[in-house]
mmJSON file of the N, C-alpha and C atoms, coordinates in Angstrom:
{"data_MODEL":{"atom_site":{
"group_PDB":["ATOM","ATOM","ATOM","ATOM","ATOM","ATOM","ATOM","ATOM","ATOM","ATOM","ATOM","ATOM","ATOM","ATOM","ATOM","ATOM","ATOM","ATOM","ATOM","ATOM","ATOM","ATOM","ATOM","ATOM","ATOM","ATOM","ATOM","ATOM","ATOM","ATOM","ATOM","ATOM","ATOM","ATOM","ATOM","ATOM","ATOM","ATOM","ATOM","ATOM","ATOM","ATOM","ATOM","ATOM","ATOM","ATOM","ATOM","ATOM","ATOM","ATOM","ATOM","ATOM","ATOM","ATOM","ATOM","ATOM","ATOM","ATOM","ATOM","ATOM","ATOM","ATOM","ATOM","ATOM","ATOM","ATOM","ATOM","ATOM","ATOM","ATOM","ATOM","ATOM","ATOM","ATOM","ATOM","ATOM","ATOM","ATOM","ATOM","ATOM","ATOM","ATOM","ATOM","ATOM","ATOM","ATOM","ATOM","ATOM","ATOM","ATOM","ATOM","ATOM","ATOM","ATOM","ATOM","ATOM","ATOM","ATOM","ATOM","ATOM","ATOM","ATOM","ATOM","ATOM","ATOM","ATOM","ATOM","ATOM","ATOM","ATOM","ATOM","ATOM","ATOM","ATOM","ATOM","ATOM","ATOM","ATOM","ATOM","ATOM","ATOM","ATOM","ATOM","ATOM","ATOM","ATOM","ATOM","ATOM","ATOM","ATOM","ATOM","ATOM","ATOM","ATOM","ATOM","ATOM","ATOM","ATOM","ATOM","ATOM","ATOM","ATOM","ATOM","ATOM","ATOM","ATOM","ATOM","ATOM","ATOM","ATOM","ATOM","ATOM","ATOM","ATOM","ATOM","ATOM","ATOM","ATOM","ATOM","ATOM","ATOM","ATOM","ATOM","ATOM","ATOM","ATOM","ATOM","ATOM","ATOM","ATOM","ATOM","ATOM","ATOM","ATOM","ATOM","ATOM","ATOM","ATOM","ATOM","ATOM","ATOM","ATOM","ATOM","ATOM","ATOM","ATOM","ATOM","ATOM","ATOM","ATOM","ATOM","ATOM","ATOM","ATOM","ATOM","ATOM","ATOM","ATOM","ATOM","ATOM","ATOM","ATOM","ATOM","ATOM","ATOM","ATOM","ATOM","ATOM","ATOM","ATOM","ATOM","ATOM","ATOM","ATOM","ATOM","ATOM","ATOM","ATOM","ATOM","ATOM","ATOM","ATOM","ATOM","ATOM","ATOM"],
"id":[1,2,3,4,5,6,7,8,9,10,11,12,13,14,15,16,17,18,19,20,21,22,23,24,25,26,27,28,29,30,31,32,33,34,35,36,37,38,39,40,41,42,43,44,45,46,47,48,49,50,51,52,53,54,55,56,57,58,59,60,61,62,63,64,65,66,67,68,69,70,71,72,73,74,75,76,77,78,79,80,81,82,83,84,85,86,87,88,89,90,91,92,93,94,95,96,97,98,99,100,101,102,103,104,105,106,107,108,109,110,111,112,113,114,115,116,117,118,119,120,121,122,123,124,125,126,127,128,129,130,131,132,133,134,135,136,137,138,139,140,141,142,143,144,145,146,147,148,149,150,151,152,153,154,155,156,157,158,159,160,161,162,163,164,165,166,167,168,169,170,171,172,173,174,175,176,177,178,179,180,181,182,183,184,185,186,187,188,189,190,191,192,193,194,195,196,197,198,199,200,201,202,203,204,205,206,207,208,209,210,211,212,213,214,215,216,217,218,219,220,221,222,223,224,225],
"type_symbol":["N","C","C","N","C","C","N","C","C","N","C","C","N","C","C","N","C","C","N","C","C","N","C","C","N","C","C","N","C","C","N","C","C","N","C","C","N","C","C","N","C","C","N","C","C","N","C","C","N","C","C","N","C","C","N","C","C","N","C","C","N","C","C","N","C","C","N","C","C","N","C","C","N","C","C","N","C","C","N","C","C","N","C","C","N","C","C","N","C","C","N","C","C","N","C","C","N","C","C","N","C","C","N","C","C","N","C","C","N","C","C","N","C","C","N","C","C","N","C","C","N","C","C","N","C","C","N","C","C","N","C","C","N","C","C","N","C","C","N","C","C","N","C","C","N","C","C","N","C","C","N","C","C","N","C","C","N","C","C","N","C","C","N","C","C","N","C","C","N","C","C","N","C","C","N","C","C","N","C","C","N","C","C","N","C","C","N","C","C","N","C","C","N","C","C","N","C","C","N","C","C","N","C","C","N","C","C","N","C","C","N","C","C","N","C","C","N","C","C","N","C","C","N","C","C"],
"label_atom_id":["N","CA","C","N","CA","C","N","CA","C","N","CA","C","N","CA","C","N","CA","C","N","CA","C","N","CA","C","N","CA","C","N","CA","C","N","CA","C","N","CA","C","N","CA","C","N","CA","C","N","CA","C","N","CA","C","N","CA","C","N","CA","C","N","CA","C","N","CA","C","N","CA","C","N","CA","C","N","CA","C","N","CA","C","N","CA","C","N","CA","C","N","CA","C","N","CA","C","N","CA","C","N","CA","C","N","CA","C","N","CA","C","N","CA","C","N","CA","C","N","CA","C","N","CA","C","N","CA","C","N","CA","C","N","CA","C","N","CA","C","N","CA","C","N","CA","C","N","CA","C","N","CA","C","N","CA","C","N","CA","C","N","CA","C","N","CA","C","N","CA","C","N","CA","C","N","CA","C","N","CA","C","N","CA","C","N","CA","C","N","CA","C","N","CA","C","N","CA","C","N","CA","C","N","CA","C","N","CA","C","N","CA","C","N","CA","C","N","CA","C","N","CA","C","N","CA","C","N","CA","C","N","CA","C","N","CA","C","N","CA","C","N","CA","C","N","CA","C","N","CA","C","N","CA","C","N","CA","C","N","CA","C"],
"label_alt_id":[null,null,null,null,null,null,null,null,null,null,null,null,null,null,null,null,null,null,null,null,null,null,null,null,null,null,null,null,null,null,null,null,null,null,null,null,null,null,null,null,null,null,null,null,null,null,null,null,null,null,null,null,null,null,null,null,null,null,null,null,null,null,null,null,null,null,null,null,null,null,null,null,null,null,null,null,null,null,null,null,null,null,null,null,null,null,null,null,null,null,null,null,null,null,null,null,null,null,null,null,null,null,null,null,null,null,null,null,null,null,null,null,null,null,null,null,null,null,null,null,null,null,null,null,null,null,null,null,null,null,null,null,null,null,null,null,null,null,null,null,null,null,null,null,null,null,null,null,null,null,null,null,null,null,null,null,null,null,null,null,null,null,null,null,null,null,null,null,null,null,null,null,null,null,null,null,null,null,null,null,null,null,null,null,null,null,null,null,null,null,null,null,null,null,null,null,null,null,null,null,null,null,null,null,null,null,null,null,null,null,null,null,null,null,null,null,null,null,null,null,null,null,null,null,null],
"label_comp_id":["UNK","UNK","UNK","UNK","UNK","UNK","UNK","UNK","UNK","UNK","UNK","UNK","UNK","UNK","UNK","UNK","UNK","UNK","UNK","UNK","UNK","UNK","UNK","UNK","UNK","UNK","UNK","UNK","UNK","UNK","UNK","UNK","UNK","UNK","UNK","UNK","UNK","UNK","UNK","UNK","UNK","UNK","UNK","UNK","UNK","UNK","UNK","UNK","UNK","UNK","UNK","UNK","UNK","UNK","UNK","UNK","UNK","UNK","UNK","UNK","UNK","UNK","UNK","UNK","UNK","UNK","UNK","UNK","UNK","UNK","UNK","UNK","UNK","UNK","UNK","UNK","UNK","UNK","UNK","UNK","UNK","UNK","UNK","UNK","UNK","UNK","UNK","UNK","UNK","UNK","UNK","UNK","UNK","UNK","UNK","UNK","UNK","UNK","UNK","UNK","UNK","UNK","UNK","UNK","UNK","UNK","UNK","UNK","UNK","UNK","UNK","UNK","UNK","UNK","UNK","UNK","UNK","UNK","UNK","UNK","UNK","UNK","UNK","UNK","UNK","UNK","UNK","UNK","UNK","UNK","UNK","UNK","UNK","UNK","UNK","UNK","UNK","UNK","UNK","UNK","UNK","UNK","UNK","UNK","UNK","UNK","UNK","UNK","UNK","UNK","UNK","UNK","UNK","UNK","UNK","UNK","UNK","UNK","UNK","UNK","UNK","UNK","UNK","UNK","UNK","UNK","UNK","UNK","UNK","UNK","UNK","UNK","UNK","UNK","UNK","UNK","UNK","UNK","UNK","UNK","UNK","UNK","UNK","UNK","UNK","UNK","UNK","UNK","UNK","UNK","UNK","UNK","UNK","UNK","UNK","UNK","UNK","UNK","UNK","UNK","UNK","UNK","UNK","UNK","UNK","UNK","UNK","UNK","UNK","UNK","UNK","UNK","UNK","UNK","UNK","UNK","UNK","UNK","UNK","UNK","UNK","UNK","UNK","UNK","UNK"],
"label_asym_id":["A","A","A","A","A","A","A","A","A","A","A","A","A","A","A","A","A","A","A","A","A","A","A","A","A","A","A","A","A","A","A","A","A","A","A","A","A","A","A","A","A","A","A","A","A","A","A","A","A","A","A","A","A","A","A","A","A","A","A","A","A","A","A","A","A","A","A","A","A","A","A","A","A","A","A","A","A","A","A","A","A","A","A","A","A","A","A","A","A","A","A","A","A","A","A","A","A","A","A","A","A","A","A","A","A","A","A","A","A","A","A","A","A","A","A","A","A","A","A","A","A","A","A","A","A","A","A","A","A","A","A","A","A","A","A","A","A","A","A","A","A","A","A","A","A","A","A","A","A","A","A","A","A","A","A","A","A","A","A","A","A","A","A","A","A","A","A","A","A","A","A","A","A","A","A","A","A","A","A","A","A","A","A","A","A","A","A","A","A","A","A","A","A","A","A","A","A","A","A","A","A","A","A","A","A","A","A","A","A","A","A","A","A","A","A","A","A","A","A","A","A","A","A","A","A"],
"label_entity_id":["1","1","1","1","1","1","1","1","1","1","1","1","1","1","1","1","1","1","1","1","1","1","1","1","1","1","1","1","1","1","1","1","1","1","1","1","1","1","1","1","1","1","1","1","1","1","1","1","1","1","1","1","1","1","1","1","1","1","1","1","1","1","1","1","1","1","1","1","1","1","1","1","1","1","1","1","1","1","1","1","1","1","1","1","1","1","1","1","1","1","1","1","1","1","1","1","1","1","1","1","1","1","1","1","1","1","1","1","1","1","1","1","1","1","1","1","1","1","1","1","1","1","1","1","1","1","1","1","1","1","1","1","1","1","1","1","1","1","1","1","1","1","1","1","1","1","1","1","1","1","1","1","1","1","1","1","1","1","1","1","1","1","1","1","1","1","1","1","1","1","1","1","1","1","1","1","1","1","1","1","1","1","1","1","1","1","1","1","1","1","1","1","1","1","1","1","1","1","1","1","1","1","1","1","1","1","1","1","1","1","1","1","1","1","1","1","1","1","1","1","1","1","1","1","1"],
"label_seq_id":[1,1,1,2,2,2,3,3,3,4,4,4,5,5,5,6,6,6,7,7,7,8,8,8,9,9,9,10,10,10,11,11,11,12,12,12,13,13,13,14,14,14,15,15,15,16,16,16,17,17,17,18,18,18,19,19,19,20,20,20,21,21,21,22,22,22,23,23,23,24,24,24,25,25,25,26,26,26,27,27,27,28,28,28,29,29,29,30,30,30,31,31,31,32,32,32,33,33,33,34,34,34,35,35,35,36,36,36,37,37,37,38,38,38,39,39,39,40,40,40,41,41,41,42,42,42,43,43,43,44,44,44,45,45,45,46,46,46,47,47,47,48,48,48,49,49,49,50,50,50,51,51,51,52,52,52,53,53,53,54,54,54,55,55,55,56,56,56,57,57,57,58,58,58,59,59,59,60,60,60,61,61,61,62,62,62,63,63,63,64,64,64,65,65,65,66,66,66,67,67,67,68,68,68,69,69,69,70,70,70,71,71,71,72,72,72,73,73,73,74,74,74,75,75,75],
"pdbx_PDB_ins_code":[null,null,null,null,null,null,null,null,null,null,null,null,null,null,null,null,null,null,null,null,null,null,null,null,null,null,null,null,null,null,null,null,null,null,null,null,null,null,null,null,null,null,null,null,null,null,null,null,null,null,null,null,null,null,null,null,null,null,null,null,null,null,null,null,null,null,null,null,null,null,null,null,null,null,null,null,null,null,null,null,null,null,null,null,null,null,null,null,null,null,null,null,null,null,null,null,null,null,null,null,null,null,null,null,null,null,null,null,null,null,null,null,null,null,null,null,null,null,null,null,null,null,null,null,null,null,null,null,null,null,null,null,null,null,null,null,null,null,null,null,null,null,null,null,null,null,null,null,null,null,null,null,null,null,null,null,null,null,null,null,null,null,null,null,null,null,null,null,null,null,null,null,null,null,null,null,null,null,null,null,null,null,null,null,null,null,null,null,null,null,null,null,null,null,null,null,null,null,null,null,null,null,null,null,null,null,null,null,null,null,null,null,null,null,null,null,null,null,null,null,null,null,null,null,null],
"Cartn_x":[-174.335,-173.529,-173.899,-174.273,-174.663,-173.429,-173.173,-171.494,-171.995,-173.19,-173.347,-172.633,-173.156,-172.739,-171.38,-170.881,-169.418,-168.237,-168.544,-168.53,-168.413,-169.903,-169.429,-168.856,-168.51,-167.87,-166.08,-165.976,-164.581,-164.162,-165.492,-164.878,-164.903,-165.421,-165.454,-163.949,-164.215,-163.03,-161.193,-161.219,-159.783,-158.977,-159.874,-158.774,-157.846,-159.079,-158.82,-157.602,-158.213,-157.121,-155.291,-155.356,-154.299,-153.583,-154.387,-153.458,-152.948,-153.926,-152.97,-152.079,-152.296,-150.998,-149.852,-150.195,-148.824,-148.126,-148.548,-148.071,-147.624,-146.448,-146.062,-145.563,-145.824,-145.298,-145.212,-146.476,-146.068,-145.406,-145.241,-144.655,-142.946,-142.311,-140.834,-140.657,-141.615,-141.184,-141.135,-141.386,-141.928,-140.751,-139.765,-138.739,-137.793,-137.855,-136.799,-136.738,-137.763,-137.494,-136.647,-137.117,-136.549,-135.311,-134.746,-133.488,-132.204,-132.854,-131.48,-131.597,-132.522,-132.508,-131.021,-130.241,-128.898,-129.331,-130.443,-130.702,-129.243,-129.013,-127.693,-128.415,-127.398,-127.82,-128.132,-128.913,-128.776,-130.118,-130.41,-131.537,-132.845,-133.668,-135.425,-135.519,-137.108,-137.705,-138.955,-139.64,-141.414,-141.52,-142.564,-143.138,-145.032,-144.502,-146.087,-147.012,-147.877,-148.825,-150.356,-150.545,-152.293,-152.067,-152.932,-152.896,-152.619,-152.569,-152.274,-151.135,-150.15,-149.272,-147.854,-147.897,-147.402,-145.903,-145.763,-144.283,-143.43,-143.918,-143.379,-142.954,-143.073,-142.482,-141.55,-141.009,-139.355,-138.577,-138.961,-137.916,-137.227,-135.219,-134.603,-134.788,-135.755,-135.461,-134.632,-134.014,-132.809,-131.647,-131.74,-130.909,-131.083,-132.3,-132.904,-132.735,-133.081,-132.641,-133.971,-133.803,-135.016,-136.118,-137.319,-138.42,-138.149,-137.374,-137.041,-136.064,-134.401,-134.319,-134.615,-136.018,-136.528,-138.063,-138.342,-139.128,-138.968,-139.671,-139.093,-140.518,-140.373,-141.315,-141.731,-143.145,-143.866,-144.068,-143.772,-144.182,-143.341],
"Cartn_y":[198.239,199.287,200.608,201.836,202.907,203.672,204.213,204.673,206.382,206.737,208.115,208.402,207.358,206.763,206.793,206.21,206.2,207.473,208.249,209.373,210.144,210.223,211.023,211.015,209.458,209.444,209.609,209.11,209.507,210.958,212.111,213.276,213.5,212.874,213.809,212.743,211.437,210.939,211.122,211.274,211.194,212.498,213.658,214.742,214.409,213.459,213.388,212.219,211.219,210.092,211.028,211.83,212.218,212.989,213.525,214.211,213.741,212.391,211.368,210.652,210.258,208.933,209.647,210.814,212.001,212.657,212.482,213.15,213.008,213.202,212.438,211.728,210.532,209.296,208.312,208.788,208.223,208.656,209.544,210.964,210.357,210.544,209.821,208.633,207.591,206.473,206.273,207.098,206.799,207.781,208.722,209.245,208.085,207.741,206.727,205.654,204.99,203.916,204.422,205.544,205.787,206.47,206.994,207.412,206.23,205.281,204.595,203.385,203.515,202.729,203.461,202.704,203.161,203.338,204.341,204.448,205.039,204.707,204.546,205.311,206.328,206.709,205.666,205.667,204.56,203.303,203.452,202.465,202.941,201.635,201.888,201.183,201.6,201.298,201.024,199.92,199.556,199.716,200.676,200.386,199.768,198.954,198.345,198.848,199.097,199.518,200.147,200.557,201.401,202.495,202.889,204.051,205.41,206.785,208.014,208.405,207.412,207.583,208.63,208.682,209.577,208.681,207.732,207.039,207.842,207.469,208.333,209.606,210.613,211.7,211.454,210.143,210.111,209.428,208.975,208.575,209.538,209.326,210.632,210.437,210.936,210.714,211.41,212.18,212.856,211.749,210.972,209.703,208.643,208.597,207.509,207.987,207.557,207.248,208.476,209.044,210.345,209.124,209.843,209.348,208.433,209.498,209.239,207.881,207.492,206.408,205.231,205.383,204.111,203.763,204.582,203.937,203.267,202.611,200.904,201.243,200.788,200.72,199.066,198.924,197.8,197.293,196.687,195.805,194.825],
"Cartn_z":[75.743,76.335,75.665,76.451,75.926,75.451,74.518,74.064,73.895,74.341,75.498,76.618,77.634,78.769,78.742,77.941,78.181,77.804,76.687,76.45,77.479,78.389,79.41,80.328,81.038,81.615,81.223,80.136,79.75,80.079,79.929,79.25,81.258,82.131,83.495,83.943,83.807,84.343,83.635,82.751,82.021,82.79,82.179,83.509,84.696,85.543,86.737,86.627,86.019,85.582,84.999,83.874,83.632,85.179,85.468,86.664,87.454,88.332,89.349,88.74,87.605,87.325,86.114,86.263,85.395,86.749,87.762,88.978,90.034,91.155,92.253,92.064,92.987,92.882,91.373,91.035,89.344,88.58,88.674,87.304,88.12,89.176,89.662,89.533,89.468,89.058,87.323,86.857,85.21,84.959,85.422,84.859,85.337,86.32,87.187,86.418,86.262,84.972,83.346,83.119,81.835,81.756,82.902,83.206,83.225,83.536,83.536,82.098,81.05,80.077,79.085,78.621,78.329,76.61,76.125,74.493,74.186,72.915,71.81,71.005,69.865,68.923,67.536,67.431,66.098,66.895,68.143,68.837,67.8,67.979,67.576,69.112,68.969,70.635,69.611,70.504,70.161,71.501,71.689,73.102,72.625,73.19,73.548,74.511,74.665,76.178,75.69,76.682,76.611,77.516,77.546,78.787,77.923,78.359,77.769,77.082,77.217,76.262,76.832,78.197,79.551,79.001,79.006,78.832,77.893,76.762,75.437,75.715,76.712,76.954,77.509,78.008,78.843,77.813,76.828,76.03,75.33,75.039,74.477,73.379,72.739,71.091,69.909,70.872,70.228,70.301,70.972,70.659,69.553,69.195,68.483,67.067,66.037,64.493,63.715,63.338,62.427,62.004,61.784,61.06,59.55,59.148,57.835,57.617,58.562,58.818,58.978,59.514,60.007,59.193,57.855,56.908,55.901,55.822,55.058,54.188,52.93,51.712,51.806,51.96,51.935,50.645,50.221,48.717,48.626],
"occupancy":[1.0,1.0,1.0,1.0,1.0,1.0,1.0,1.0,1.0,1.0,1.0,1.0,1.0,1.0,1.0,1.0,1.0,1.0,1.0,1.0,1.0,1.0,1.0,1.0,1.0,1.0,1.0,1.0,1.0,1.0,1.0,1.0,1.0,1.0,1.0,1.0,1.0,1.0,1.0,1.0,1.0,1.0,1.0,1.0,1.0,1.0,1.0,1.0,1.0,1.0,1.0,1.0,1.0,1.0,1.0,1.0,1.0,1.0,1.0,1.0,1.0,1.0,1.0,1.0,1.0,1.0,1.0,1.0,1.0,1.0,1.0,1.0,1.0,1.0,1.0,1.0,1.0,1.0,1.0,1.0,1.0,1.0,1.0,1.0,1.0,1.0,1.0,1.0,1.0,1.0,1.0,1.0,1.0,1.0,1.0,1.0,1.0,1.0,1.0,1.0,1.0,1.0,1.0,1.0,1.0,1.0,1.0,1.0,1.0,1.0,1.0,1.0,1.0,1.0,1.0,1.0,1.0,1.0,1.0,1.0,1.0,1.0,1.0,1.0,1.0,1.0,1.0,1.0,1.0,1.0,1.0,1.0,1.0,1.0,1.0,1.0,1.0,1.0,1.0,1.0,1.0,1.0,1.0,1.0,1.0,1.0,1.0,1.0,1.0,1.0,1.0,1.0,1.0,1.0,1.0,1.0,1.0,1.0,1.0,1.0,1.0,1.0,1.0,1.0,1.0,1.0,1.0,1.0,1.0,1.0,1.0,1.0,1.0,1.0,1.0,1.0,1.0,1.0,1.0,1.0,1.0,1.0,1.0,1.0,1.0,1.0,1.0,1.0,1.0,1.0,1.0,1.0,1.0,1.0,1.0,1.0,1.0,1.0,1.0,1.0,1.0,1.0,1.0,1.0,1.0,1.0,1.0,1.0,1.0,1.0,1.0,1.0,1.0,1.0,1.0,1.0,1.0,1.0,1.0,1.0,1.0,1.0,1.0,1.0,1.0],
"B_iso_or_equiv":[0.0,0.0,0.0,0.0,0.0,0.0,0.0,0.0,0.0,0.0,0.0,0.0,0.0,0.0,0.0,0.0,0.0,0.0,0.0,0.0,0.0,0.0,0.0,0.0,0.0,0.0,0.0,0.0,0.0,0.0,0.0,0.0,0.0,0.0,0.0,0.0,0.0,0.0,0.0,0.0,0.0,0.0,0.0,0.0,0.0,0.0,0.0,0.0,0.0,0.0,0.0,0.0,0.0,0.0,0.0,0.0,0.0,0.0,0.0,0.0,0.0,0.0,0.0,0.0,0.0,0.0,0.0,0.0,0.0,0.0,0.0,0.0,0.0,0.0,0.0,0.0,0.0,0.0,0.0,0.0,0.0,0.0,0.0,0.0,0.0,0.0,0.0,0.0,0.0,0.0,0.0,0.0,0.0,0.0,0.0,0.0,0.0,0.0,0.0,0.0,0.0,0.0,0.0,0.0,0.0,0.0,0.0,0.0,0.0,0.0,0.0,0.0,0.0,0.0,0.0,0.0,0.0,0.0,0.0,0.0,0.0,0.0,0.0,0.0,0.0,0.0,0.0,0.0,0.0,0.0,0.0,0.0,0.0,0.0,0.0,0.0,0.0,0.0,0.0,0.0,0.0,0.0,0.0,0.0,0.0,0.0,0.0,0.0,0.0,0.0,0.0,0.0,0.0,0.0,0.0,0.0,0.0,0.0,0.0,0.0,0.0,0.0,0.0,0.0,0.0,0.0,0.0,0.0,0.0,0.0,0.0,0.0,0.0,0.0,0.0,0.0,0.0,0.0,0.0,0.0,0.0,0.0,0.0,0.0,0.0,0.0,0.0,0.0,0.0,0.0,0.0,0.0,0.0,0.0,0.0,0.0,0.0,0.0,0.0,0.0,0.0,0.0,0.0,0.0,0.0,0.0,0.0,0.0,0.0,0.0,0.0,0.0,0.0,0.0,0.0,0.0,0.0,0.0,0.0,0.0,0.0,0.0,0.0,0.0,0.0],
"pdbx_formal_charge":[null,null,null,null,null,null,null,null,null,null,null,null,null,null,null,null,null,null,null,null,null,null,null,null,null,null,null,null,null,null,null,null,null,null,null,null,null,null,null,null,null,null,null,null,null,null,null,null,null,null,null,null,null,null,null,null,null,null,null,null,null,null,null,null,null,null,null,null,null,null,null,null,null,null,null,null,null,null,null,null,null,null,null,null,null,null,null,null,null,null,null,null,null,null,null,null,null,null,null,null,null,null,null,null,null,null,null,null,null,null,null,null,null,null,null,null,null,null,null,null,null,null,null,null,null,null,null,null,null,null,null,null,null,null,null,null,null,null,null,null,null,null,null,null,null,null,null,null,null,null,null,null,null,null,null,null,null,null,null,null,null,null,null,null,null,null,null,null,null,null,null,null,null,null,null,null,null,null,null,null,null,null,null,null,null,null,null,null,null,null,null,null,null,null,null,null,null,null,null,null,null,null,null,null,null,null,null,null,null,null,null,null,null,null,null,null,null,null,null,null,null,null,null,null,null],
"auth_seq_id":[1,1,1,2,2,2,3,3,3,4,4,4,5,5,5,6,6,6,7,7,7,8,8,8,9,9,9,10,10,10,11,11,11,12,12,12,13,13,13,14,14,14,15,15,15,16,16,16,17,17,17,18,18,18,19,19,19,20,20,20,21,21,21,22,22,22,23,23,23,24,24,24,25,25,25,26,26,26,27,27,27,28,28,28,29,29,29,30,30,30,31,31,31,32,32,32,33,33,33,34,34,34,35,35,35,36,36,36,37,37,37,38,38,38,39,39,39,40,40,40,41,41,41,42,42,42,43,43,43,44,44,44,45,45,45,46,46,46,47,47,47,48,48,48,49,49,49,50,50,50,51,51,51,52,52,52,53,53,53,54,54,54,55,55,55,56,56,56,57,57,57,58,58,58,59,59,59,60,60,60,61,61,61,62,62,62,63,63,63,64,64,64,65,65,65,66,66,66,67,67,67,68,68,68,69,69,69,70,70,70,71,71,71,72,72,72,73,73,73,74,74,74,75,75,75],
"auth_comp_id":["UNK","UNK","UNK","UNK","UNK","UNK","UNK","UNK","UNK","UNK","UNK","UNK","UNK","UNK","UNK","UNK","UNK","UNK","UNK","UNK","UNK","UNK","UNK","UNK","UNK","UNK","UNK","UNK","UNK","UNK","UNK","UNK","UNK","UNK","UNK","UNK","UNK","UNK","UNK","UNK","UNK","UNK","UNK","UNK","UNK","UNK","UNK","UNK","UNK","UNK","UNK","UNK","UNK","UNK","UNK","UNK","UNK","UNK","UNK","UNK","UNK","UNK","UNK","UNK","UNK","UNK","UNK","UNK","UNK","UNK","UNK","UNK","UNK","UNK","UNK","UNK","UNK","UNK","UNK","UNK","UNK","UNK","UNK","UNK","UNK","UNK","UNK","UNK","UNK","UNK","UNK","UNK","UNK","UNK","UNK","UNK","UNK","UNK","UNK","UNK","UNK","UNK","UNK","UNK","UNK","UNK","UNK","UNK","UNK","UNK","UNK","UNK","UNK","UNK","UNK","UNK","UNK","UNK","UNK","UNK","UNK","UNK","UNK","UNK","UNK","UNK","UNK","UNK","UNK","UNK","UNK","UNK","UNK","UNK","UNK","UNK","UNK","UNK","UNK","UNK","UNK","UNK","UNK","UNK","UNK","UNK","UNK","UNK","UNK","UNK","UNK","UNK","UNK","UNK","UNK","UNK","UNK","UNK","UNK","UNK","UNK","UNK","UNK","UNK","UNK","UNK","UNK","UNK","UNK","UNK","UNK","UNK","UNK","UNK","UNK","UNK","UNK","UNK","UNK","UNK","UNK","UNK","UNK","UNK","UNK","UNK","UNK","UNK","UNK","UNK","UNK","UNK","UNK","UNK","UNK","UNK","UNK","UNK","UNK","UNK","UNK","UNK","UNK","UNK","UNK","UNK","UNK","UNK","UNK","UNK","UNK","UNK","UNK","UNK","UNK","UNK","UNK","UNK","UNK","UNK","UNK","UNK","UNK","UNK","UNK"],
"auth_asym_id":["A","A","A","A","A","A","A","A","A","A","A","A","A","A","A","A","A","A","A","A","A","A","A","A","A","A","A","A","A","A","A","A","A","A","A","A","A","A","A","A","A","A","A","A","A","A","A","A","A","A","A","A","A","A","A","A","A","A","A","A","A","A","A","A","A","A","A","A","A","A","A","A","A","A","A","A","A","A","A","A","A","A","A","A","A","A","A","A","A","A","A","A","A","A","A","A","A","A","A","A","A","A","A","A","A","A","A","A","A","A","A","A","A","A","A","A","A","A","A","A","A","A","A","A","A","A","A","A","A","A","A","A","A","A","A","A","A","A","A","A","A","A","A","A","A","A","A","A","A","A","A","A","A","A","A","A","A","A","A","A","A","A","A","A","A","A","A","A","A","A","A","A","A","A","A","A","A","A","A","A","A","A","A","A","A","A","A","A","A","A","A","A","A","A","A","A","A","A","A","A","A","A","A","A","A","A","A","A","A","A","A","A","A","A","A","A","A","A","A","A","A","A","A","A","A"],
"auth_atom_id":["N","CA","C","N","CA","C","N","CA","C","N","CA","C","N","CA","C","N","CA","C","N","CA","C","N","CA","C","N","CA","C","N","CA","C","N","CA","C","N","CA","C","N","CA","C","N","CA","C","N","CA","C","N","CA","C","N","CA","C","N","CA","C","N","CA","C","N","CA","C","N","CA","C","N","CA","C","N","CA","C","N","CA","C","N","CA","C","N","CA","C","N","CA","C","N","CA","C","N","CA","C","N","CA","C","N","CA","C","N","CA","C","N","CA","C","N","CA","C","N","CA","C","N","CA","C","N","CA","C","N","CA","C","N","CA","C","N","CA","C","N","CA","C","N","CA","C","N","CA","C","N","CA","C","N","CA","C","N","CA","C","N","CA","C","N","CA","C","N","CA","C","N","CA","C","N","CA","C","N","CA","C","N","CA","C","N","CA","C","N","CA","C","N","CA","C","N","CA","C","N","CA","C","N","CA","C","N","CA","C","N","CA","C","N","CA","C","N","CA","C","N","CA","C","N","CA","C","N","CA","C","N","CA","C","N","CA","C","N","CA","C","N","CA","C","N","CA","C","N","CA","C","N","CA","C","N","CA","C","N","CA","C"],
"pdbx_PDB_model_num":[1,1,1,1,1,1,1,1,1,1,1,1,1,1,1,1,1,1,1,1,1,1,1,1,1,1,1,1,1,1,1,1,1,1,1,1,1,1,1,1,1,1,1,1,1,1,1,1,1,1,1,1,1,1,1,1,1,1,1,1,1,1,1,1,1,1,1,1,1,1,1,1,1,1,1,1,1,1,1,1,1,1,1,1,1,1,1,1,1,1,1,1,1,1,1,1,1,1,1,1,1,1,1,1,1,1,1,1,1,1,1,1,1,1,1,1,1,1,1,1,1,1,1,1,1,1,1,1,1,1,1,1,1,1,1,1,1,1,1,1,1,1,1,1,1,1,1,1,1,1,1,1,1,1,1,1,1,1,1,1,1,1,1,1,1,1,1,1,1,1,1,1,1,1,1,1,1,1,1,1,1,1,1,1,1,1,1,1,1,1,1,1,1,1,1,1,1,1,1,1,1,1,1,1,1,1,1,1,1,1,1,1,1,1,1,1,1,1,1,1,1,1,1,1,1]
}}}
């Protein structure tokens, strides 16, 4: 696999990709889903997925718990 090749196609296709599936019909169903999830103050959320990361802008995170809350020391 040439990872030129792919490079460029990323850099001509992703634009085009962000704009259809951030827009229209996607962009209303992707608030519509996250409008009626009932987040609590004091919720954590894992979202799992791939893609541009377009979800994460409908979640309220003014509902959700500070950065600082939700770090835990590994050892």
């Amino acid at each position: 696999m040439d990872n030129n090749r792919n490079l460029f196609i990323y850099k001509i296709w992703s634009p085009i990709y962000d704009w259809f599936f951030n827009s229209g019909a996607f962009l209303t169903a992707r608030r519509s889903l996250f409008k009626d999830i009932p987040f609590k103050e004091g919720d954590s959320v894992l979202f799992v997925g791939i893609g541009t990361g377009a979800d994460l802008e409908q979640i309220a995170y003014n509902k959700l718990p500070s950065r600082q809350s939700t770090t835990r020391k590994l050892c």
